[in-house]
Structure formats: C-alpha cells, structure tokens
C-alpha positions, 0 to 999 in steps of 0.5 A, a space after each residue: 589659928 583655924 585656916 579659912 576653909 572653903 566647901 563645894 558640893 553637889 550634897 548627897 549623903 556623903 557631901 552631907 557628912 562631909 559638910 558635918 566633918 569640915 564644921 567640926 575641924 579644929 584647923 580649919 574655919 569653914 567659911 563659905 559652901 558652894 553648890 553644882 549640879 552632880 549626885 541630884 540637880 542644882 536645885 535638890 543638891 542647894 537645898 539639902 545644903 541649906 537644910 543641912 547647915 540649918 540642921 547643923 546649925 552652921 552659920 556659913 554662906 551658902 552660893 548656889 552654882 553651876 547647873 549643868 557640866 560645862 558641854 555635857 547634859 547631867 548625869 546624876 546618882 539618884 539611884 545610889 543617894 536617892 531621889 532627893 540626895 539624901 537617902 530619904 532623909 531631910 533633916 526636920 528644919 527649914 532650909 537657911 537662906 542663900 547667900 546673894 551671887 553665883 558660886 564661881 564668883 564667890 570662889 573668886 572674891 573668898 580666894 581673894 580675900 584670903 589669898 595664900 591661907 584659903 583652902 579649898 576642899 571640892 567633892 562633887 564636879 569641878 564646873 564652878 571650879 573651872 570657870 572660876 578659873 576661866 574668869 579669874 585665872 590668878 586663883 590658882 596662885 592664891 589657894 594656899 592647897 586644894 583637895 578634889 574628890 575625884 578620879 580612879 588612878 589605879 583601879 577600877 572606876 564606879 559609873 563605867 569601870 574606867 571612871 569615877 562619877 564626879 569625873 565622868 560627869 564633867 570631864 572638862 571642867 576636871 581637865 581644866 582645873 587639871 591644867 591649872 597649877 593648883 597645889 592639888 592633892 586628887 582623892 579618888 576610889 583608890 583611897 576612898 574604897 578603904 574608908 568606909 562606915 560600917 555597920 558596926 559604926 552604923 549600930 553603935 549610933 543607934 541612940 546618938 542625940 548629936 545632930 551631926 550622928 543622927 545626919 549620919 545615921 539616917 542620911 545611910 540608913 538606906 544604904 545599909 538596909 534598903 540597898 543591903 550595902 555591906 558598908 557605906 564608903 566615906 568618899 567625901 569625908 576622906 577629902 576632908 579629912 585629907 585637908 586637916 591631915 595629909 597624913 591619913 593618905 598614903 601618895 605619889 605625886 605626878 601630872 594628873 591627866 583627864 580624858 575628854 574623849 567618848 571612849 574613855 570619857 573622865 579616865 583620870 591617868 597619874 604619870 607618876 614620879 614627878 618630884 617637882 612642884 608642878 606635879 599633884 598629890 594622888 591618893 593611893 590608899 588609906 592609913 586606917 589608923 589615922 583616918 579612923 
C-alpha cells in the first residue's frame, strides 16, 4: 500500500518537476502540498502550485505558508527560474483553489493524522517546517521519514561558495528542523550536481503530449537555450526520488550542523561516522543507475 506523502515547495522549475515526480510514485500518495517563500515570493511560488496541479490534474490540498525567512529578508532565484518561477512558461490552465489554513498548521494536523506512515519531502527553505515544529514539537515523533533538499556538505556551494540556496536563504529555520530529531536524509549539491536532464533528454521530448513531459520540457527550455546551460540539474526531483528509494544515493550518517552567523551564513558541516539514530542520512553522490 501507497504511504501518504507530503510536499513543501517554493515552486520553480525544478519544484514543478518534482511535484510531477511525487504524482506518479507507485509507493507514495501525495496528499497534500504546502507552499513558502524561496525561488519567487509566496504569492508567484503558491500560484505556480496551483497551475501546476491543475496542469497535472492533481487533486491535492494545496496550503499556502510562510512568506518571509524566519529573521531574515528573501532572497530569491529569479535570475536562475525567472521571474515568475517558471522558466517563462505557465502551463495554459487556471490555477486550483487553495486549501483553507496556514501551511505550518496543515503540517501539523496531516502529521497527525498519519502519525508514524506520513513522509514528509521539503525542497525549498524550511520556514513552515520550522514553526511547525515550534508550535508542535511532537511532529518530529510522528514523520515516519523526512527528506530535505538542501546543503552543500562536501563541496562547494551555489549562491556563495560555502552555501547551498535553500539554506542561505533561512538559515534558522534549517538549524531548527536540524535540532529536531527528525529521521532526516539531507539531499544537497553534493548528490544533486550528478542529477541532471541533459539535452539529449531534453530532445527526445520534442514531440511528447504527456502533460507532466511538456512541464518538463518547457519549464527548462530557458534554461538550455536562453541561458546556454550544458544540463539542467534535477535538484528537487532527486529528493523525490530519494524518498521512494534511498537506494539511488550513496551516504554517510552524522549530526548535521547549520551555521547562523554572517560570515558563513547556511554552511551545512556532517560530523561524520555517527552510527546511532540520532545522526541524519547526508548525501554524498548519486547511483546513476538507479536514479535514471
């Protein structure tokens, strides 16, 4: 049987594909999505969730969340998804309606309610995560597992060289959910850098009618073409992917540790060899194999 699934984004393209990813999972039910601030603002990041579920024709609850990093101002990646998030591209449909209540809430309540099966995949910053976390702190207790794209552990970072984007930009909210407890597998650049779609992959969509291929396709298009990029890396997909099958990834375990400070603001450091079960699952690379 399917085991509830639960999505947080901050939807630019790679969120939009991952979104795609977590429909078509044949161990997971995506049952609810969540929204925050990060790749665009909250108010562009919500709507290309709910264009994107009605493109897909996806009949999930859709909460919209926090707006803003818990102390810091947003800093987001226009220049990278564009400046609606989505490449340029908004699929030709109206937007579903919003589920009534606050992300962080809903968090709460669909843990809850599913409390030891639910997992939880995050892949944009951890804001709503975190306060749900402050206003509930038992959650941790009943994810039965919780991926998190994020972090740079082993190599070099994508806003400044240290960091990885969904950390920089809230730093905090990363420490606490760090904090937790959670039974945490923490996907960042390290693994991410070696997923990618390449143009081959992206040519042999060309003439593609599946609505979830052309979201692929065009959602990247400026990406490859526009930008020149040599590939487009699948960053939140792999979190996904990582949710149905750890196996994809290879890993160590250790604590996970999130630096607040100016200077190296959302460093993400693994003490590694940590073999009990407080320590995390970070990625370290990618079994090609598997994952493709």
């Amino acid at each position: 049987m399917a085991r509830p699934l639960l999505l947080d984004v901050d939807t630019g393209v790679d969120d939009a594909i991952a979104i795609a990813l977590a429909s078509r999972l044949k161990s997971h039910e995506l049952i609810a999505l969540t929204t925050v601030a990060g790749n665009v603002p909250l108010e562009y990041a919500t709507n290309n969730t709910q264009r994107v579920a009605a493109w897909l024709d996806l009949k999930v609850p859709i909460y919209q969340g926090m707006r803003e990093p818990l102390v810091r101002p947003l800093w987001d990646a226009r220049e990278h998804h564009g400046f609606d998030g989505l490449g340029g591209w908004q699929p030709p449909v109206g937007p579903v309606p919003l589920a009534a209540g606050f992300a962080p809430q809903a968090i709460i309540e669909t843990a809850e309610r599913h409390r030891g099966e639910i997992a939880f995949v995050f892949v944009g910053p951890l804001a709503n995560l975190a306060v749900a976390v402050k206003l509930e702190p038992r959650i941790s207790e009943w994810v039965d597992r919780l991926v998190i794209m994020g972090g740079a552990f082993f190599g070099r970072g994508n806003v400044p060289e240290h960091a990885e984007f969904n950390i920089y930009v809230d730093p905090e909210a990363a420490a606490i959910v760090a904090q937790t407890g959670f039974n945490a597998t923490w996907v960042g650049l390290d693994a991410t850098h070696q997923a990618t779609l390449t143009w081959e992959d992206w040519s042999d969509l060309s003439d593609s009618s599946d609505a979830a291929e052309i979201l692929v396709r065009e959602g990247t298009r400026r990406s490859l073409t526009e930008l020149g990029k040599p590939a487009f890396h699948l960053h939140d997909p792999l979190a996904v992917a990582v949710v149905a099958n750890e196996g994809c990834i290879e890993s160590e375990r250790g604590d996970v540790v999130i630096d607040v400070g100016e200077v190296r603001r959302g460093q993400t450091r693994c003490t590694l060899g940590i073999q009990n079960s407080s320590g995390a699952v970070v990625a370290r690379a990618v079994h090609q194999e598997t994952f493709d």
